[in-house]
OpenMM code with the backbone's topology and positions (N, CA, C; nanometers):
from openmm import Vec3, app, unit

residues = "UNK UNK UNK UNK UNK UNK UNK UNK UNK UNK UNK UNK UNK UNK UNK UNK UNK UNK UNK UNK UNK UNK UNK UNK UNK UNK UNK UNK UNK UNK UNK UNK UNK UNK UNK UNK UNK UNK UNK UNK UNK UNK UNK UNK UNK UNK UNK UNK UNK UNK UNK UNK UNK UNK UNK UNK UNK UNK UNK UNK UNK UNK UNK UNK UNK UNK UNK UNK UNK UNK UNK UNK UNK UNK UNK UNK UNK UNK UNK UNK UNK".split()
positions = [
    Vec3(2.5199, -1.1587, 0.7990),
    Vec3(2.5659, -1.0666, 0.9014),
    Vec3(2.5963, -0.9326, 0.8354),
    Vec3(2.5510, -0.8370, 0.9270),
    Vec3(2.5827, -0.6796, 0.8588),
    Vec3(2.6368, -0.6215, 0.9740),
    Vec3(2.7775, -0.5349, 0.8749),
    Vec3(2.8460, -0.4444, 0.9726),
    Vec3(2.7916, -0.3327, 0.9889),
    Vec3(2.7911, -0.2418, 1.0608),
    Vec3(2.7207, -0.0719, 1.0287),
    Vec3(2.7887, 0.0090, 1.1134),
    Vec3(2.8683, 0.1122, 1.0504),
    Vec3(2.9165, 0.2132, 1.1490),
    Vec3(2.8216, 0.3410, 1.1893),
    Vec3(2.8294, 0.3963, 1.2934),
    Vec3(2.6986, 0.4506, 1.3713),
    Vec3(2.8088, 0.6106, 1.4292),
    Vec3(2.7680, 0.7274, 1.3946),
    Vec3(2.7857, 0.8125, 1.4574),
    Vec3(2.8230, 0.7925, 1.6348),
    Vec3(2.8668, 0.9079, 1.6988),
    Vec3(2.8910, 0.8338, 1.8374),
    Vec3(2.7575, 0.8513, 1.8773),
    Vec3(2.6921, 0.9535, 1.8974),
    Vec3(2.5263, 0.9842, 1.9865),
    Vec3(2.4465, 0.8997, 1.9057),
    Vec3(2.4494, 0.8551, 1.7761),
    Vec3(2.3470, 0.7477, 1.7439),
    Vec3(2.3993, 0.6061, 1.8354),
    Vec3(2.4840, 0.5702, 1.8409),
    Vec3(2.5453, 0.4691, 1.9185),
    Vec3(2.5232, 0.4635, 2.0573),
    Vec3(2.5595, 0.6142, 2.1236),
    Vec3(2.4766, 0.6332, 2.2569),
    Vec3(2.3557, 0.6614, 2.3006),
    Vec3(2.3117, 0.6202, 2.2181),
    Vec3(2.1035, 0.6626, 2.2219),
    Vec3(2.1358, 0.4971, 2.2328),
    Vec3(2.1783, 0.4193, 2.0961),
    Vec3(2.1180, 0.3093, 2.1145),
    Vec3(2.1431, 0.2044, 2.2371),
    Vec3(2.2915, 0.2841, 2.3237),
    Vec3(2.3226, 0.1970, 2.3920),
    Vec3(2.2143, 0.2548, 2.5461),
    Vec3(2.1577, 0.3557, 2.5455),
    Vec3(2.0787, 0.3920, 2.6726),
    Vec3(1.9872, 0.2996, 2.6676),
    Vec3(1.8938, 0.3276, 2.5457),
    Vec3(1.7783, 0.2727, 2.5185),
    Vec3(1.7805, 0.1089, 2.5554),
    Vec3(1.8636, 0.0477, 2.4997),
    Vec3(1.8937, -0.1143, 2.5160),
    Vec3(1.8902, -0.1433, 2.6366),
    Vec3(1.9569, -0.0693, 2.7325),
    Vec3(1.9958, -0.0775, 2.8564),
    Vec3(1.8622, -0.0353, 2.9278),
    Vec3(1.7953, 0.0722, 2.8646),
    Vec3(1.6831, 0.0759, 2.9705),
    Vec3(1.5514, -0.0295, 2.9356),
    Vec3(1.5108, -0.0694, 2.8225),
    Vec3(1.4618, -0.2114, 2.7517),
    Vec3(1.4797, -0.3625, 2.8145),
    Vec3(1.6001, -0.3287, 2.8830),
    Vec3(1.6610, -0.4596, 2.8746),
    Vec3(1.7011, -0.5831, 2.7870),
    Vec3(1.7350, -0.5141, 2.6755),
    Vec3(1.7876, -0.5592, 2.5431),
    Vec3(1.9290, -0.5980, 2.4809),
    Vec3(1.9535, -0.6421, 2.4060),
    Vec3(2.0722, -0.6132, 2.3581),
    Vec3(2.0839, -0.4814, 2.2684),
    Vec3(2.2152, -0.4383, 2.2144),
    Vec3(2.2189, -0.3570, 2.1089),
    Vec3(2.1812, -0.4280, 2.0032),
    Vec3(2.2264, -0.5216, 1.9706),
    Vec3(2.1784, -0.6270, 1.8307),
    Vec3(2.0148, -0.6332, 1.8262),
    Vec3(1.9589, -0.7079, 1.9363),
    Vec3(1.8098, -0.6799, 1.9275),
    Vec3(1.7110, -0.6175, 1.8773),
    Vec3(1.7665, -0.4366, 1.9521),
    Vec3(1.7019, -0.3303, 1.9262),
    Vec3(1.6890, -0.3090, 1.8015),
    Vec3(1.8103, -0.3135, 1.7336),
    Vec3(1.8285, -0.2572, 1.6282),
    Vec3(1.7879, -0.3615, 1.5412),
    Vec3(1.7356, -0.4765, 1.5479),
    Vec3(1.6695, -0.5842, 1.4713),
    Vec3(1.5180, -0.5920, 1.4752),
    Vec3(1.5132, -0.5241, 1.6065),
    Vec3(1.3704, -0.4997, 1.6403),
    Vec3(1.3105, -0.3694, 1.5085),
    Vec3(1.4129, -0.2578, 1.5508),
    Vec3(1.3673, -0.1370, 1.5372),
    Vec3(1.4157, -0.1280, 1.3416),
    Vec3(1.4957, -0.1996, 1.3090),
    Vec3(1.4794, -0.2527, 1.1492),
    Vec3(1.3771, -0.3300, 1.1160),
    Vec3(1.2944, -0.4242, 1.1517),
    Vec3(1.2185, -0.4911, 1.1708),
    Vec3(1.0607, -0.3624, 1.1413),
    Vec3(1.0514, -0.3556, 1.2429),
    Vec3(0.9555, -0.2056, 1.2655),
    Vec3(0.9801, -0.0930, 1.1818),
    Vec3(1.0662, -0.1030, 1.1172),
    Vec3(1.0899, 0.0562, 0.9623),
    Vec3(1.0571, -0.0430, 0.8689),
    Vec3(1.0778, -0.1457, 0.8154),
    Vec3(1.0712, -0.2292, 0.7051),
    Vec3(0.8718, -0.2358, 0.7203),
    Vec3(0.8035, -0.2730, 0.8262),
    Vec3(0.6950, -0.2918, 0.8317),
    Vec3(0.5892, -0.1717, 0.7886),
    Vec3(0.6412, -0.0769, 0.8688),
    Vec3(0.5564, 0.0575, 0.7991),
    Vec3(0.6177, 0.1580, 0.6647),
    Vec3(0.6875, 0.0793, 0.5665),
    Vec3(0.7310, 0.1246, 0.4395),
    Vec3(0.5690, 0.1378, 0.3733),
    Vec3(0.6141, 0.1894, 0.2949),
    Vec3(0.4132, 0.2307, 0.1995),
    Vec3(0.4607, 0.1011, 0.1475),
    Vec3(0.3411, 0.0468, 0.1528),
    Vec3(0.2912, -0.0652, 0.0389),
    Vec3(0.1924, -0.0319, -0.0699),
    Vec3(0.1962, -0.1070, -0.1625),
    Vec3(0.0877, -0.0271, -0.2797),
    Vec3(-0.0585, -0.0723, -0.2441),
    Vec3(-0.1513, 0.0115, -0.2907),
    Vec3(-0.2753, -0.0456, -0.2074),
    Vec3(-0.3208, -0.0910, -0.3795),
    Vec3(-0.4571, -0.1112, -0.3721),
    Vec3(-0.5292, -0.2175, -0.4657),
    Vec3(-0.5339, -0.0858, -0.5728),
    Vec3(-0.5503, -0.0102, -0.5835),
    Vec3(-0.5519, 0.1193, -0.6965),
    Vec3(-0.4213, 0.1044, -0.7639),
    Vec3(-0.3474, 0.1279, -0.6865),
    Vec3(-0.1991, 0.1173, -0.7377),
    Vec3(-0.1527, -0.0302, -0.8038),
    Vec3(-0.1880, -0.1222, -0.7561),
    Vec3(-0.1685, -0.2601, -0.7731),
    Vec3(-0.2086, -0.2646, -0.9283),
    Vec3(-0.3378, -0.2150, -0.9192),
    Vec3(-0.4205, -0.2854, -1.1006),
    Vec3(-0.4629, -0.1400, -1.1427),
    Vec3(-0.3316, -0.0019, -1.1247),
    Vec3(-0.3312, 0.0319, -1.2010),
    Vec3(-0.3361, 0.0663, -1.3875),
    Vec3(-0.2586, -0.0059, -1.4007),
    Vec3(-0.2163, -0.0554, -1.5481),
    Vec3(-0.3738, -0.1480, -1.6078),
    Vec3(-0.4613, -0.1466, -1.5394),
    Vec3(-0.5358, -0.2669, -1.5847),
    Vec3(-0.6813, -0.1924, -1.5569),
    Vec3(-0.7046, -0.0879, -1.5168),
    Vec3(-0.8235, -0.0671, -1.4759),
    Vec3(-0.8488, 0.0276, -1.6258),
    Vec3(-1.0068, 0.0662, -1.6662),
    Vec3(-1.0319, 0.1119, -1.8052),
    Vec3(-0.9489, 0.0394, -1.9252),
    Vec3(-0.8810, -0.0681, -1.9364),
    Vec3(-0.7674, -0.1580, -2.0481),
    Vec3(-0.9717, -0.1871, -2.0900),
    Vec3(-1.0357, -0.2545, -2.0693),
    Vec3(-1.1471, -0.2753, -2.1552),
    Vec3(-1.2805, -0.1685, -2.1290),
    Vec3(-1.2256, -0.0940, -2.1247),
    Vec3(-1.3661, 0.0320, -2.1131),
    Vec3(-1.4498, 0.0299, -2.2193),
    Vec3(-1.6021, 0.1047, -2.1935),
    Vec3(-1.6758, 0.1039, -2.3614),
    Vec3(-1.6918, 0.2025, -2.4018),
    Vec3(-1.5795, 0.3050, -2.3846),
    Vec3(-1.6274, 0.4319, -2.4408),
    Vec3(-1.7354, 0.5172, -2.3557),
    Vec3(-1.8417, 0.4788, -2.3056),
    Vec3(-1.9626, 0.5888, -2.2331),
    Vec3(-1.8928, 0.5619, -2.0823),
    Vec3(-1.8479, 0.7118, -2.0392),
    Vec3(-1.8158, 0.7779, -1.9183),
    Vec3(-1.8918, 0.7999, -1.8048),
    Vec3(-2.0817, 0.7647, -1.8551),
    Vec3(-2.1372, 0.7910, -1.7638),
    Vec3(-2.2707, 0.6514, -1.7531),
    Vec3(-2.1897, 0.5372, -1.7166),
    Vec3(-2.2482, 0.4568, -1.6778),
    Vec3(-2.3373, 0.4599, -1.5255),
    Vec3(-2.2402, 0.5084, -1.4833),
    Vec3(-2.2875, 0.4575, -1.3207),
    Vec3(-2.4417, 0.5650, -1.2983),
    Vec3(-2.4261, 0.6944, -1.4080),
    Vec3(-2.5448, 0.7932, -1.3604),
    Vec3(-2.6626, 0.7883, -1.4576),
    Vec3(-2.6665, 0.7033, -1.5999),
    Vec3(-2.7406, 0.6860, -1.6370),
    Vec3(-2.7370, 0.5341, -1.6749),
    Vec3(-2.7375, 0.4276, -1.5278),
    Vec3(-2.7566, 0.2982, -1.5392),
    Vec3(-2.8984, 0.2874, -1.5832),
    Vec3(-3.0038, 0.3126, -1.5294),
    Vec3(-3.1396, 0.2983, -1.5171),
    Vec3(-3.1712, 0.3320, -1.6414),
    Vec3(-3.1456, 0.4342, -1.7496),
    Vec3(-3.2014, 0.4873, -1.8987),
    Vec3(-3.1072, 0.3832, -1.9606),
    Vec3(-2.9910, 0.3766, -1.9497),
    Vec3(-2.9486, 0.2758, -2.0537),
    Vec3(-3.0083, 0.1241, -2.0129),
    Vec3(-3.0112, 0.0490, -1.9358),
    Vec3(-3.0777, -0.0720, -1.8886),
    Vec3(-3.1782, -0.0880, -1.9377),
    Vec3(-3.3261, 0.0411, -1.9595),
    Vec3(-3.4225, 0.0480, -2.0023),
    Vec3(-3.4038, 0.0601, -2.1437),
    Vec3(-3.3560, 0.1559, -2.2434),
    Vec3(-3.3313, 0.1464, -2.3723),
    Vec3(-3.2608, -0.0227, -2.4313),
    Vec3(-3.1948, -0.0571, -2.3365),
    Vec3(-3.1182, -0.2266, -2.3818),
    Vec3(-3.2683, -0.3041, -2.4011),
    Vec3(-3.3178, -0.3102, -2.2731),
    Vec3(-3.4510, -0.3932, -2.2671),
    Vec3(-3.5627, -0.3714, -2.3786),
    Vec3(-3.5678, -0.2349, -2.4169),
    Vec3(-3.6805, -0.1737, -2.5383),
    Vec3(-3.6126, -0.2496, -2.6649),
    Vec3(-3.5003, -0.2488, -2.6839),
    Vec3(-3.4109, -0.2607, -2.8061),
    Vec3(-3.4331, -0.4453, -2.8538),
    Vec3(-3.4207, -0.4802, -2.7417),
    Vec3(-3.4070, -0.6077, -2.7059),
    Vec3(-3.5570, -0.6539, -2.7782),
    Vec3(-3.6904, -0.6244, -2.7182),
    Vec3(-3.8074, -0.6338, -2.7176),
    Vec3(-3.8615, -0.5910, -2.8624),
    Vec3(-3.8092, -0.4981, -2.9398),
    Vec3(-3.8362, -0.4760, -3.0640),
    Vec3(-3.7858, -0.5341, -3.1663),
    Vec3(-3.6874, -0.6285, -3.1485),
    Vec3(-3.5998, -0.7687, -3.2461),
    Vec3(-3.7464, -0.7791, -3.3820),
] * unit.nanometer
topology = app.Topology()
chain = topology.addChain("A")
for resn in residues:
    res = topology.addResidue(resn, chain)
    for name in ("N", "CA", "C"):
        topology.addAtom(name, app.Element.getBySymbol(name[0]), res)
């Protein structure tokens, strides 16, 4: 159980609102805690495996634009054993 003291017009907002809802005051305000707790930022997947993303990198920065020349030089390299 939580006590909370409330300004008077925060108190009289909440008591209109309840009343026009058809709510309790307890409700609302369980509702409407309920509903602030839900849209807090959560961390998305970037943030999550921050710490972990590039931890095994290979040094070359430009994989993704010269996939096709390096793939081909692996395969030549490979083939000349």
């Amino acid at each position: 159980m939580i006590t909370l003291r409330l300004d008077q017009k925060l108190e009289t907002e909440i008591q209109t609102t309840s009343t026009m809802l058809g709510l309790s005051k307890s409700e609302l305000i369980r509702i409407s805690v309920a509903e602030y707790i839900k849209k807090q930022k959560k961390p998305n997947a970037w943030e999550l495996g921050e710490n972990l993303f590039g931890q095994y990198a290979s040094g070359q920065n430009d994989l993704s634009v010269n996939r096709k020349a390096l793939l081909r030089d692996k395969i030549k390299a490979k083939q000349n054993r």
